[in-house]
PDB file with one MODEL, atoms N, CA, C and O in Angstrom:
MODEL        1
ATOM      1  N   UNK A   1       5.505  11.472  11.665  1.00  0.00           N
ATOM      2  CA  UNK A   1       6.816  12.065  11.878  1.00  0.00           C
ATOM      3  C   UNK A   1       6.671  13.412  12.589  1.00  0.00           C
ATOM      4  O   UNK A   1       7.636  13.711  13.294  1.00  0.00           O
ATOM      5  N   UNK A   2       5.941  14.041  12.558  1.00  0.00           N
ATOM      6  CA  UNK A   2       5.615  15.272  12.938  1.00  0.00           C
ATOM      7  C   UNK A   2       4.852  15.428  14.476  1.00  0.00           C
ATOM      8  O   UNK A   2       4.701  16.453  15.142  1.00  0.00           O
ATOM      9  N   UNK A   3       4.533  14.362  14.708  1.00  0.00           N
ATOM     10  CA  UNK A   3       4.017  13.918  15.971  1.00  0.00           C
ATOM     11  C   UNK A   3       5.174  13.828  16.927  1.00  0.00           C
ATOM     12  O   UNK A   3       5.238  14.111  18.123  1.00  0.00           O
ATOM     13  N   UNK A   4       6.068  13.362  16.092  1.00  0.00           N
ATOM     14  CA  UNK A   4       7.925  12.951  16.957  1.00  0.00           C
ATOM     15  C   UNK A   4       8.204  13.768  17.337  1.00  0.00           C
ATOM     16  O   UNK A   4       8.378  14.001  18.533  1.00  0.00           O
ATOM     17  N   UNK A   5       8.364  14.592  16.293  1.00  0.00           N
ATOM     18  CA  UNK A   5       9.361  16.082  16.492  1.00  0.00           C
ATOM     19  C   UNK A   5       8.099  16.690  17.965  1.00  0.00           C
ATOM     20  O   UNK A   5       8.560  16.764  19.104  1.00  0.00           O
ATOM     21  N   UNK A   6       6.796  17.012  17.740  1.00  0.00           N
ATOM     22  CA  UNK A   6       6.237  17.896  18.751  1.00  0.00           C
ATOM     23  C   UNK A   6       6.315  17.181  19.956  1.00  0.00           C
ATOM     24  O   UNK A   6       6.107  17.908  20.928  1.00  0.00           O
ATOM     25  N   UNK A   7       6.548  15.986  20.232  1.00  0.00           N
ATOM     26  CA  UNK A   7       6.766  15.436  20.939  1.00  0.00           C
ATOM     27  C   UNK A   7       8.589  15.642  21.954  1.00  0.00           C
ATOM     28  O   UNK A   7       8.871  15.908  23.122  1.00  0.00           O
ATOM     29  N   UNK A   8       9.087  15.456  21.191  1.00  0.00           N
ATOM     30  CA  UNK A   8      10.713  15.549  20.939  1.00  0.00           C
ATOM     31  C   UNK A   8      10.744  16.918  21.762  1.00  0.00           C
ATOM     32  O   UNK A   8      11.231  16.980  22.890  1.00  0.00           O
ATOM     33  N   UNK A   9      10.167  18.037  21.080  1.00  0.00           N
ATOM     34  CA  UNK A   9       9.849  19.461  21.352  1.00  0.00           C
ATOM     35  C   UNK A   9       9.468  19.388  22.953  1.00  0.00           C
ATOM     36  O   UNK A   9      10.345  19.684  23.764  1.00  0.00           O
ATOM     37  N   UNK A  10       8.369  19.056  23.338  1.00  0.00           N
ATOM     38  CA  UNK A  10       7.741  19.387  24.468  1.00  0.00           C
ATOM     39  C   UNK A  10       8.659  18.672  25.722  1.00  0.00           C
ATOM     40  O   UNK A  10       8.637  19.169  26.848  1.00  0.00           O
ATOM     41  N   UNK A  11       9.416  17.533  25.431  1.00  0.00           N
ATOM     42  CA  UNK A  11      10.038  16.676  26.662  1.00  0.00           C
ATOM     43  C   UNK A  11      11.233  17.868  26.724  1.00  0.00           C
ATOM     44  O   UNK A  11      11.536  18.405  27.790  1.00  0.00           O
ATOM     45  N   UNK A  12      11.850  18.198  25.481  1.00  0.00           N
ATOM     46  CA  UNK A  12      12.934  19.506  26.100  1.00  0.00           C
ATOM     47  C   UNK A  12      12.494  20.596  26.458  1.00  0.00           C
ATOM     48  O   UNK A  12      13.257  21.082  27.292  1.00  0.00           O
ATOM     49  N   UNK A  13      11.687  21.198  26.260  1.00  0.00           N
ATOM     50  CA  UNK A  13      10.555  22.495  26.971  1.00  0.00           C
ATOM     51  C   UNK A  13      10.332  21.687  28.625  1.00  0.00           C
ATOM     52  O   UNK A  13      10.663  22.265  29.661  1.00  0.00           O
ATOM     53  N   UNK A  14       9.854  20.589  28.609  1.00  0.00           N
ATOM     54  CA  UNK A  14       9.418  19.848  30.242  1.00  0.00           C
ATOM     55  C   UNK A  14      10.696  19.892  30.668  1.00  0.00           C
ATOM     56  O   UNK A  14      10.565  20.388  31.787  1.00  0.00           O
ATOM     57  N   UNK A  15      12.017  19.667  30.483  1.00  0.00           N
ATOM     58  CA  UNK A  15      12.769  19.431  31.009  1.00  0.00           C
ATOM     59  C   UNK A  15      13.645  20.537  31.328  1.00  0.00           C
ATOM     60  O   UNK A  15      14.571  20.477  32.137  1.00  0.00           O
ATOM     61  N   UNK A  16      13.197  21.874  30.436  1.00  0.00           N
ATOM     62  CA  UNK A  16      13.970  23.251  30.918  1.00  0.00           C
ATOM     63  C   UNK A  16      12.891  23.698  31.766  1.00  0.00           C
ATOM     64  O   UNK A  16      13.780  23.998  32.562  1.00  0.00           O
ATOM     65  N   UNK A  17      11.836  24.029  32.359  1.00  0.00           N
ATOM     66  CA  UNK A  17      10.901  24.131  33.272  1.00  0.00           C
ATOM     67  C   UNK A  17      11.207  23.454  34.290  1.00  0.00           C
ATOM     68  O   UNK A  17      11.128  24.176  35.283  1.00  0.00           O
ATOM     69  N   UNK A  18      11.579  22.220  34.587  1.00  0.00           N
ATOM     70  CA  UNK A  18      11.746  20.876  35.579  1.00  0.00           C
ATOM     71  C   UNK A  18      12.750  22.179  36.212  1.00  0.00           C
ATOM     72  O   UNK A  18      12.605  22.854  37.231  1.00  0.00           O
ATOM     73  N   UNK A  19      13.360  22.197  35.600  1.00  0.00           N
ATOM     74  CA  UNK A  19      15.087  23.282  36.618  1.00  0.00           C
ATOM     75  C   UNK A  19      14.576  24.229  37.082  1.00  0.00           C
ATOM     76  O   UNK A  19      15.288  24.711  37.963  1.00  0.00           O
ATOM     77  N   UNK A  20      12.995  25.148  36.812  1.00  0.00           N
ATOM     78  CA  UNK A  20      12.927  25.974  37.497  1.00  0.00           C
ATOM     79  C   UNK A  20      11.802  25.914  38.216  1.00  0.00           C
ATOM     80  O   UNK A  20      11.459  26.501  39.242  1.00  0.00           O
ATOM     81  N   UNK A  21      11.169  24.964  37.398  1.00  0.00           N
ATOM     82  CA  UNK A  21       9.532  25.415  38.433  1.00  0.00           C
ATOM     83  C   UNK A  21       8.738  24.054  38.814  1.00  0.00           C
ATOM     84  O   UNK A  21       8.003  23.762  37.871  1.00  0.00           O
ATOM     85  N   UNK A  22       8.640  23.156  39.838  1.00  0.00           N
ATOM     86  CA  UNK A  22       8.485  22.151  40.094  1.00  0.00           C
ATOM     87  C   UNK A  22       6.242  22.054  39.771  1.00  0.00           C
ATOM     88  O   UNK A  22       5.585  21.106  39.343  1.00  0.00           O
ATOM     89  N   UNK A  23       5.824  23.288  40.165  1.00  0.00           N
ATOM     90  CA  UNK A  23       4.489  22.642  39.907  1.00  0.00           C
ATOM     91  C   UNK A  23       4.086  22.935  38.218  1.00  0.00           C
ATOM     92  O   UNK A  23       3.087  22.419  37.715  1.00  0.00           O
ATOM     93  N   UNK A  24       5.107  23.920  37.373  1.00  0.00           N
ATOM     94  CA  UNK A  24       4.427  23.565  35.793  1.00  0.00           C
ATOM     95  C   UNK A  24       5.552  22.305  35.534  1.00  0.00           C
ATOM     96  O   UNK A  24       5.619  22.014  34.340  1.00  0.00           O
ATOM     97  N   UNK A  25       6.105  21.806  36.079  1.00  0.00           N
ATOM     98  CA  UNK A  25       6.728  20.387  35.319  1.00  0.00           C
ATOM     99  C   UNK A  25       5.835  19.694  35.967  1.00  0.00           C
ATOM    100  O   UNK A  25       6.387  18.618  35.734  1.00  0.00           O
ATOM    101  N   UNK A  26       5.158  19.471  36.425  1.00  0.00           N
ATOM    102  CA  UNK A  26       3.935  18.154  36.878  1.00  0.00           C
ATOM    103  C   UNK A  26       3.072  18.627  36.153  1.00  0.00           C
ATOM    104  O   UNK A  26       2.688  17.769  35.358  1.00  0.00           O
ATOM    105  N   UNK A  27       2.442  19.822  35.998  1.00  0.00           N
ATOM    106  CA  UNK A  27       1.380  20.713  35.224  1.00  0.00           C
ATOM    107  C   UNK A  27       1.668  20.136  33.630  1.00  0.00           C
ATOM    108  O   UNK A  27       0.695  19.990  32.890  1.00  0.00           O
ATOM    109  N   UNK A  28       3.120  19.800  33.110  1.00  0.00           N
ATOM    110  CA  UNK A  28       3.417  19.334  32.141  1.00  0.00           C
ATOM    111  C   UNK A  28       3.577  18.014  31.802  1.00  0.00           C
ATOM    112  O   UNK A  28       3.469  17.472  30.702  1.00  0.00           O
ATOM    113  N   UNK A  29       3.764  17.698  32.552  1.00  0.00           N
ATOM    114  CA  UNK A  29       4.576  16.205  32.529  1.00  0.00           C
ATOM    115  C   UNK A  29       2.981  15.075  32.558  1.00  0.00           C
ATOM    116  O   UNK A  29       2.878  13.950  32.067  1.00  0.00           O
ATOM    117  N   UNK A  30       2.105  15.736  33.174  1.00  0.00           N
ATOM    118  CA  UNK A  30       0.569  15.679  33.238  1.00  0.00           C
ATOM    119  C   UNK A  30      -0.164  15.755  31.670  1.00  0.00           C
ATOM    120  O   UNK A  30      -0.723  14.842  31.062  1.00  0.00           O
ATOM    121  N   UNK A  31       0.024  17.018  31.299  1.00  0.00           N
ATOM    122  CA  UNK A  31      -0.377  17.071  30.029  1.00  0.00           C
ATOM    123  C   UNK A  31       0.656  16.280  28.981  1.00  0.00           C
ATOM    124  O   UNK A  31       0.153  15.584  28.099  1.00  0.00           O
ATOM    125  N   UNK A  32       1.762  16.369  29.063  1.00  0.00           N
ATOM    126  CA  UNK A  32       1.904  15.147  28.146  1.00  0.00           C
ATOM    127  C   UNK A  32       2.024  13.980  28.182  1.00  0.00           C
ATOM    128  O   UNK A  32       2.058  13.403  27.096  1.00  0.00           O
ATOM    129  N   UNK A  33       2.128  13.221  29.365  1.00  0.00           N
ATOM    130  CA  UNK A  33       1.184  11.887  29.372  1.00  0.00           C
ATOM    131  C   UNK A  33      -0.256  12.012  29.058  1.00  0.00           C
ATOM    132  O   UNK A  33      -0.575  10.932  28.561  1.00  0.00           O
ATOM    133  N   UNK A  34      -1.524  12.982  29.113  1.00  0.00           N
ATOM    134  CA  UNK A  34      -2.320  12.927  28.466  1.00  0.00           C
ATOM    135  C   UNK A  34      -2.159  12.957  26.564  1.00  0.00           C
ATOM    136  O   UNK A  34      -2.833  12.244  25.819  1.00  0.00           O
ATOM    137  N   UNK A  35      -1.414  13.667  26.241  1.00  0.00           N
ATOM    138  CA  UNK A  35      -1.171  13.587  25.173  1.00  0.00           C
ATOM    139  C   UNK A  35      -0.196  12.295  24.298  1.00  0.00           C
ATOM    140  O   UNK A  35      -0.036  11.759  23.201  1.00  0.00           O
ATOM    141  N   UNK A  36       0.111  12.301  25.237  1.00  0.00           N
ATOM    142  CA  UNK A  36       0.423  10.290  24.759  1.00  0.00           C
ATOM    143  C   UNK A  36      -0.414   8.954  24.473  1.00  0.00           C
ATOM    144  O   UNK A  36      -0.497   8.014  23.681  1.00  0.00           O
ATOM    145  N   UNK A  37      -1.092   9.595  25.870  1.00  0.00           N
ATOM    146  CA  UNK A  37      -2.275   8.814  25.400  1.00  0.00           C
ATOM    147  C   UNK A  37      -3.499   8.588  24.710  1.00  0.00           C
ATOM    148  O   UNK A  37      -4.184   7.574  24.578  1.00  0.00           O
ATOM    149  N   UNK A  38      -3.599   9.534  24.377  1.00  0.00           N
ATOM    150  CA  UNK A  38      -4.496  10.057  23.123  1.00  0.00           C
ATOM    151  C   UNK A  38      -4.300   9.777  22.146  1.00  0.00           C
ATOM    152  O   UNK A  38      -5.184   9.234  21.483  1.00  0.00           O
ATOM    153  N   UNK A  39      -3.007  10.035  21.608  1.00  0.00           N
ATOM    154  CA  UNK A  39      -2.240   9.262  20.120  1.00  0.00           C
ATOM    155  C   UNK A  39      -2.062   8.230  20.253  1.00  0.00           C
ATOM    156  O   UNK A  39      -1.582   7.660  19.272  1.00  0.00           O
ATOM    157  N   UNK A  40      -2.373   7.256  21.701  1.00  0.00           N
ATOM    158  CA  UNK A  40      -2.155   5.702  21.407  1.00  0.00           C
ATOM    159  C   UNK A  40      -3.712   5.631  20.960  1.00  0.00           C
ATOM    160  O   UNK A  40      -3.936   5.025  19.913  1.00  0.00           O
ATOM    161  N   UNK A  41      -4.745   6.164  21.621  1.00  0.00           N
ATOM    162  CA  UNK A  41      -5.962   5.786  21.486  1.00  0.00           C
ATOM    163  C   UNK A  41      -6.108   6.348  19.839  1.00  0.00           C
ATOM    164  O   UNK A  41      -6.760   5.568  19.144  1.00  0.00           O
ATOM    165  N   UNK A  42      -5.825   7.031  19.440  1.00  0.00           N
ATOM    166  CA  UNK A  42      -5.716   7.308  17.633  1.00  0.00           C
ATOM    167  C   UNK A  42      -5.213   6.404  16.850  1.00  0.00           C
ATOM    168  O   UNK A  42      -5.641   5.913  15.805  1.00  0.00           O
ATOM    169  N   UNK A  43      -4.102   6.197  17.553  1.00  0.00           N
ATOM    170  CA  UNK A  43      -3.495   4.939  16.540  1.00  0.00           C
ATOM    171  C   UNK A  43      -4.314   3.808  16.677  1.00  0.00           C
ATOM    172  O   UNK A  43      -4.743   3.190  15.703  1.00  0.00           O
ATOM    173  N   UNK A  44      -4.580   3.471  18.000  1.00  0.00           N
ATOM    174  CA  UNK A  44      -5.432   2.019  18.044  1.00  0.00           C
ATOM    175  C   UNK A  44      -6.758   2.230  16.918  1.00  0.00           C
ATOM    176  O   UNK A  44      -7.076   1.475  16.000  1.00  0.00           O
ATOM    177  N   UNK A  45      -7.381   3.497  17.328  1.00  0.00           N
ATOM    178  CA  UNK A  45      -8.453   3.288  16.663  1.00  0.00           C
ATOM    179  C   UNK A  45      -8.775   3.514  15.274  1.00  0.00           C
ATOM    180  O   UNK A  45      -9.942   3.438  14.892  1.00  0.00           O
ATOM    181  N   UNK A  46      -7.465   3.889  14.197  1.00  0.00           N
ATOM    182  CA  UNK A  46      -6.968   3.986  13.221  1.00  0.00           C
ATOM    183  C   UNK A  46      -6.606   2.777  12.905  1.00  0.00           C
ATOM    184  O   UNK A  46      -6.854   2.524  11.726  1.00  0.00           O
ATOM    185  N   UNK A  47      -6.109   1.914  13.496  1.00  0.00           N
ATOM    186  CA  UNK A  47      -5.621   0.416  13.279  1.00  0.00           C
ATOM    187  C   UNK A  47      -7.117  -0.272  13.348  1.00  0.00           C
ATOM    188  O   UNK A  47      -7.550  -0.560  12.232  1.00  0.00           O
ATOM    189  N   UNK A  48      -7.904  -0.558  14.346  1.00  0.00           N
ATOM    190  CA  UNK A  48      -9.540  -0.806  14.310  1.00  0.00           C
ATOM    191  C   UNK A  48     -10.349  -0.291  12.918  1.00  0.00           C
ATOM    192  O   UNK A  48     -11.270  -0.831  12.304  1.00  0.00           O
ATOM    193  N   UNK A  49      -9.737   0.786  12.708  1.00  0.00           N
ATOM    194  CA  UNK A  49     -10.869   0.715  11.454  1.00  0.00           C
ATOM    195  C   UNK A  49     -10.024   0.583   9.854  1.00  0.00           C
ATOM    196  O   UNK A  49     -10.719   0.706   8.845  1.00  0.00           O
ATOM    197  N   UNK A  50      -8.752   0.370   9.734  1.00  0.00           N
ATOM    198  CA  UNK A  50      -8.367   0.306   9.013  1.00  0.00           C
ATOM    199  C   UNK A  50      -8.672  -1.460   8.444  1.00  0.00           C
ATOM    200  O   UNK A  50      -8.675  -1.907   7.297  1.00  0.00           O
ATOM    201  N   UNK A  51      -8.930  -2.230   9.904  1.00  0.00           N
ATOM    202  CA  UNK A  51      -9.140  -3.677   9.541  1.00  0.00           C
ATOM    203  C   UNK A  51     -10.051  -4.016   9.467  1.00  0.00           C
ATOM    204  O   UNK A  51     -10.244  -5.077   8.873  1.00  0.00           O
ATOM    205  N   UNK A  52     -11.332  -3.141  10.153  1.00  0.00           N
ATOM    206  CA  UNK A  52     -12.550  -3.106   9.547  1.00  0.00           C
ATOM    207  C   UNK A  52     -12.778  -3.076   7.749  1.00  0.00           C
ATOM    208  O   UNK A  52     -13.113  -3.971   6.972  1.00  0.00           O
ATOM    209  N   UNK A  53     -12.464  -1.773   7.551  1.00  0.00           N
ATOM    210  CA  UNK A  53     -12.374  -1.360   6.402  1.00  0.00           C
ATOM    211  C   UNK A  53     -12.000  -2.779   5.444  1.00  0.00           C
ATOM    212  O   UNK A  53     -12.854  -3.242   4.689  1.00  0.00           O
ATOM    213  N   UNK A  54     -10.560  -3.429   5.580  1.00  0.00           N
ATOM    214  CA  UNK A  54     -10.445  -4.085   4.907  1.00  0.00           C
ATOM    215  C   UNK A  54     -11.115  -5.831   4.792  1.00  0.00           C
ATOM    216  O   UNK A  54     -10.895  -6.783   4.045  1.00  0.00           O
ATOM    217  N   UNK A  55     -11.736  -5.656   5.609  1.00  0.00           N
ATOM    218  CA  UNK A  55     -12.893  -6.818   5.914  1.00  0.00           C
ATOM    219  C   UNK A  55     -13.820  -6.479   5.122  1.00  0.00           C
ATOM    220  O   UNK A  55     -14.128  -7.239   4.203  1.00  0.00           O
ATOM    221  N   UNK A  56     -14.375  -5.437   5.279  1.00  0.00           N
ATOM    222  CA  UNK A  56     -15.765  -5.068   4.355  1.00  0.00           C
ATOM    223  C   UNK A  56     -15.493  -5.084   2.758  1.00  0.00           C
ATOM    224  O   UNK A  56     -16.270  -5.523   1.910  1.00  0.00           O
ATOM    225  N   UNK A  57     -14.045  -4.429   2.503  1.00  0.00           N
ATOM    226  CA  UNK A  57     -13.935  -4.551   0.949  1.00  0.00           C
ATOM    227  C   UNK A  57     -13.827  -6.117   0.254  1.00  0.00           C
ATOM    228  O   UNK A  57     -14.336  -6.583  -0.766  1.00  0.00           O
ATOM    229  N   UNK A  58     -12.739  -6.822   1.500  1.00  0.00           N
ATOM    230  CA  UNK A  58     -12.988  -8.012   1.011  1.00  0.00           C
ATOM    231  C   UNK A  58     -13.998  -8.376   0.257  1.00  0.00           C
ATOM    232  O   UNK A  58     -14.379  -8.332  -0.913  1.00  0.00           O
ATOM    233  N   UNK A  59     -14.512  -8.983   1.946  1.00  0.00           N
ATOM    234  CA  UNK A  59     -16.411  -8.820   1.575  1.00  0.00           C
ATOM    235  C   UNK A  59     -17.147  -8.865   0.097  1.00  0.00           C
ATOM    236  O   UNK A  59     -17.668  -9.725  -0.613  1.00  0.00           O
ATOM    237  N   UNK A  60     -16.814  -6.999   0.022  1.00  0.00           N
ATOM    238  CA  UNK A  60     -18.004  -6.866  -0.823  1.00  0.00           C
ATOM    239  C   UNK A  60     -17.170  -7.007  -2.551  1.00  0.00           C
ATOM    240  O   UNK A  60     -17.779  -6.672  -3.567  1.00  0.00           O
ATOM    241  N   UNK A  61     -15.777  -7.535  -2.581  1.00  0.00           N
ATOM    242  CA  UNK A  61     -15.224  -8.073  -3.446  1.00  0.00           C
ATOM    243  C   UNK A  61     -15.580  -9.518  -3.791  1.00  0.00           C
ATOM    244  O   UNK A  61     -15.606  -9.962  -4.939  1.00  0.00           O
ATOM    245  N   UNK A  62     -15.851 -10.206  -2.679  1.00  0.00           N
ATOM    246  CA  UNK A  62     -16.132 -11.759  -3.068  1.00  0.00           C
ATOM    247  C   UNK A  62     -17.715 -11.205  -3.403  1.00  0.00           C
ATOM    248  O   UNK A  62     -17.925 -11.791  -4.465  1.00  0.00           O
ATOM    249  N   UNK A  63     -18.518 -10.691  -3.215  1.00  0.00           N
ATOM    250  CA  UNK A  63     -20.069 -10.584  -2.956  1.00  0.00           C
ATOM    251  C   UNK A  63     -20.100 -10.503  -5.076  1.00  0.00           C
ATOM    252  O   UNK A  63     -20.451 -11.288  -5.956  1.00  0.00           O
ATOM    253  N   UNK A  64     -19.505  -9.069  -5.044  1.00  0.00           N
ATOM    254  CA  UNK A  64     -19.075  -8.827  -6.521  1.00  0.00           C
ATOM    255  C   UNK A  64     -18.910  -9.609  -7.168  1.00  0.00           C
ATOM    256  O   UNK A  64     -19.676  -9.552  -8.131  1.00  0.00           O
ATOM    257  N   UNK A  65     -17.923 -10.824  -7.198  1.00  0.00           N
ATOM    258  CA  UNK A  65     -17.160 -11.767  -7.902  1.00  0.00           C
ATOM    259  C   UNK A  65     -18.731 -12.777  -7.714  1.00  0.00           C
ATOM    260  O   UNK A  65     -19.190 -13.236  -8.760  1.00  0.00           O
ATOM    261  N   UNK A  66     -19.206 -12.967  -6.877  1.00  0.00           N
ATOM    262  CA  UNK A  66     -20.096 -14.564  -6.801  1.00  0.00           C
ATOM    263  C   UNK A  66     -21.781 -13.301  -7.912  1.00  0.00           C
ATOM    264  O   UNK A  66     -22.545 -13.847  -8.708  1.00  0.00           O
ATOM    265  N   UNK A  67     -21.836 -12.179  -7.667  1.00  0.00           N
ATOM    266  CA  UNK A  67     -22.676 -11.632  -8.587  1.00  0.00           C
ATOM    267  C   UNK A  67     -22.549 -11.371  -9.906  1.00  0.00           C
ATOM    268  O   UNK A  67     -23.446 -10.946 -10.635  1.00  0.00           O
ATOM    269  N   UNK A  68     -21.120 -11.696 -10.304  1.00  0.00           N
ATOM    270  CA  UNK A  68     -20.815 -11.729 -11.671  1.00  0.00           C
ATOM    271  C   UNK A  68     -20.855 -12.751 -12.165  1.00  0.00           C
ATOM    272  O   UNK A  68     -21.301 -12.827 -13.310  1.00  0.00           O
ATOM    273  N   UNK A  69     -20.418 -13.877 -11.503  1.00  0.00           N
ATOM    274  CA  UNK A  69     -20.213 -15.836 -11.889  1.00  0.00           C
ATOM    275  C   UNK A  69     -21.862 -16.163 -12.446  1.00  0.00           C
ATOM    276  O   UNK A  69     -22.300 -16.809 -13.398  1.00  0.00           O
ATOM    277  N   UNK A  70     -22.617 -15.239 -11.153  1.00  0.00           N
ATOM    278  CA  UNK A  70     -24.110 -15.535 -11.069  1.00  0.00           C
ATOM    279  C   UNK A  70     -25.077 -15.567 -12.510  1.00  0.00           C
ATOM    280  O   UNK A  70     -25.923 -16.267 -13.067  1.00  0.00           O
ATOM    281  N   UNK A  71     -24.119 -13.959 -12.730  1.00  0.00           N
ATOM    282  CA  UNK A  71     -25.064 -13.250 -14.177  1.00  0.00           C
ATOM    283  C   UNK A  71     -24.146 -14.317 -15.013  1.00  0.00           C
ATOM    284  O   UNK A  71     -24.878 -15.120 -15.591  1.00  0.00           O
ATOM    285  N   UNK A  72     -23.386 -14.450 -15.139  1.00  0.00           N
ATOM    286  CA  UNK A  72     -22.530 -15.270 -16.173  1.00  0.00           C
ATOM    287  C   UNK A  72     -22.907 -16.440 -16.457  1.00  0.00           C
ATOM    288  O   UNK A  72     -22.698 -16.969 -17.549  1.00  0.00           O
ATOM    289  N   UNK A  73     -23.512 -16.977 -15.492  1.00  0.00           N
ATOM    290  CA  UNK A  73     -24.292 -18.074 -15.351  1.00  0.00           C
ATOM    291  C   UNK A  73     -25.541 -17.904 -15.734  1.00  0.00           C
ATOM    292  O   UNK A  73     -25.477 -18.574 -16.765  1.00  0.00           O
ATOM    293  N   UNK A  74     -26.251 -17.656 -15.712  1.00  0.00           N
ATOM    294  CA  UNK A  74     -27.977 -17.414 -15.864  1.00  0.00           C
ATOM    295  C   UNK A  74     -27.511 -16.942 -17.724  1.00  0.00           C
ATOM    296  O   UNK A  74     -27.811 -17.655 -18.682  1.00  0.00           O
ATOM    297  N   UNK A  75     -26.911 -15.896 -17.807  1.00  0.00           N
ATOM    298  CA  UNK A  75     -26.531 -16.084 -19.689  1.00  0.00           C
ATOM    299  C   UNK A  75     -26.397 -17.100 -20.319  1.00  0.00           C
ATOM    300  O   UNK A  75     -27.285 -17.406 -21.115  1.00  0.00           O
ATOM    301  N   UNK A  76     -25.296 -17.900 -20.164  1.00  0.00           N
ATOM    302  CA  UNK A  76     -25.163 -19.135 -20.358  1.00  0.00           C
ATOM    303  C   UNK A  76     -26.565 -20.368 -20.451  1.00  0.00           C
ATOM    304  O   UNK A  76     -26.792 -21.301 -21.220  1.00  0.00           O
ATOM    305  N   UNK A  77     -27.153 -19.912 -19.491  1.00  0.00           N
ATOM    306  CA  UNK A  77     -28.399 -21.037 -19.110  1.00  0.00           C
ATOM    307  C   UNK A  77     -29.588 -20.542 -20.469  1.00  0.00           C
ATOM    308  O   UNK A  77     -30.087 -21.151 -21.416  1.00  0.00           O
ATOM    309  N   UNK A  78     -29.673 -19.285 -20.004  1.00  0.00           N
ATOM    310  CA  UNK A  78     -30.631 -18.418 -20.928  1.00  0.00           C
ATOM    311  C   UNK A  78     -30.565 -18.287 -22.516  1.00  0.00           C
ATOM    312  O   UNK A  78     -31.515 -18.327 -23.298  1.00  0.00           O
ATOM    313  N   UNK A  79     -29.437 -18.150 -22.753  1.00  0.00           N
ATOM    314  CA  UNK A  79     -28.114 -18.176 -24.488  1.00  0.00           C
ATOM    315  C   UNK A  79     -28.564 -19.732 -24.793  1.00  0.00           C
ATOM    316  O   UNK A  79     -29.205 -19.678 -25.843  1.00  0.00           O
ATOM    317  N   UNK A  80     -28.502 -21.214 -24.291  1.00  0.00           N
ATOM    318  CA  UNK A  80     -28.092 -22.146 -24.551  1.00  0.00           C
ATOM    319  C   UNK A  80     -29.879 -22.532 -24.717  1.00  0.00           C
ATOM    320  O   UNK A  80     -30.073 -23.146 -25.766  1.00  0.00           O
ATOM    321  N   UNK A  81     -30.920 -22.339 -24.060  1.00  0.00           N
ATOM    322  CA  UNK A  81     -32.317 -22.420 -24.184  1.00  0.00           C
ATOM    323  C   UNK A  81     -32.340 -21.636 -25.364  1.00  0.00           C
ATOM    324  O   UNK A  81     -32.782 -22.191 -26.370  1.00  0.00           O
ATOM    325  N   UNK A  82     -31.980 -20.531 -25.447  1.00  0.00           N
ATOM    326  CA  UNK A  82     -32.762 -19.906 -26.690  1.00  0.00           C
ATOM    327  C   UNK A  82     -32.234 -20.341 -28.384  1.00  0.00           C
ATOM    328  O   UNK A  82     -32.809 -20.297 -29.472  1.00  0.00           O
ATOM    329  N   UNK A  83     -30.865 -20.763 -27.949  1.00  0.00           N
ATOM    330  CA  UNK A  83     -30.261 -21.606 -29.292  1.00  0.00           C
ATOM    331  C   UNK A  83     -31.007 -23.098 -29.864  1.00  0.00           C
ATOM    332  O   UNK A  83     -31.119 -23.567 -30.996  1.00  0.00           O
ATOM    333  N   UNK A  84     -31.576 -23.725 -28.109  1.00  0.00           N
ATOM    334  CA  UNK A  84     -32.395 -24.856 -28.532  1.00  0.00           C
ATOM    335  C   UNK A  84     -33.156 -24.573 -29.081  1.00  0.00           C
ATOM    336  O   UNK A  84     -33.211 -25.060 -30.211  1.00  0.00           O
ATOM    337  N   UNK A  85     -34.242 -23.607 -28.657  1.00  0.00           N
ATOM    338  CA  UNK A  85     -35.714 -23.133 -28.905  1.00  0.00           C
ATOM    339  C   UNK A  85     -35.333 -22.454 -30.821  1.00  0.00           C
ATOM    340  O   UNK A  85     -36.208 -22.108 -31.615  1.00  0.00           O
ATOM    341  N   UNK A  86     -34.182 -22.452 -31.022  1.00  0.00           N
ATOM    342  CA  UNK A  86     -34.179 -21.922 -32.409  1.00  0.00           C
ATOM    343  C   UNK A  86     -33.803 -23.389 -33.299  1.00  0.00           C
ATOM    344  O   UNK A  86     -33.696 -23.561 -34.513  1.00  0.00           O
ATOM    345  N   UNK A  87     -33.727 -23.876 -32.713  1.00  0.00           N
ATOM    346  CA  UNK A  87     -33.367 -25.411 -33.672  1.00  0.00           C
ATOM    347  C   UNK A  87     -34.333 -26.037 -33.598  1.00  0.00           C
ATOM    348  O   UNK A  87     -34.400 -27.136 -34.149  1.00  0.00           O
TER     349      UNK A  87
ENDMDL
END
C-alpha cells in the first residue's frame, strides 16, 4: 500500500514538472519507469521464492511424516519380537 501512495506521489510531482520543464519530466518519467520496474522484478521474485519455499516445506513435511510411519514401524516390528522372545 505504501508503494501506491509513493507512487501516486511521484506521477503528480512528474506531472507538475511536465508544465515547466521538459528535460526533468523525461529525467523523471525515466526514473520512474525504472522504478516500476524494479517492483515488478521484487514482486516476481518474491512470488519465485515464496513457491519455492512452499515446495520445500511440503517436501520436508511428507519426508517427516514417511520418518515417523518409519520409526512407528520398526517399534511395532521390534515390541512384537520381543513379546515373542518373552513367551
Amino acid at each position: 500500500m505504501l508503494y501506491c501512495t509513493y507512487v501516486v506521489f511521484i506521477f503528480f510531482y512528474l506531472v507538475l514538472v511536465c508544465c515547466f520543464d521538459h528535460t526533468k519530466c523525461t529525467l523523471l518519467q525515466d526514473a520512474l519507469l525504472a522504478s516500476i520496474a524494479e517492483n515488478e522484478k521484487q514482486t516476481e521474485l518474491a512470488t519465485r521464492v515464496s513457491t519455492w519455499k512452499q515446495r520445500i516445506e511440503q517436501t520436508l513435511e511428507e519426508q517427516v511424516s514417511v520418518r515417523i510411519l518409519n520409526s512407528f514401524a520398526n517399534f511395532k516390528i521390534h515390541h512384537s519380537e520381543d513379546s515373542r522372545q518373552a513367551d
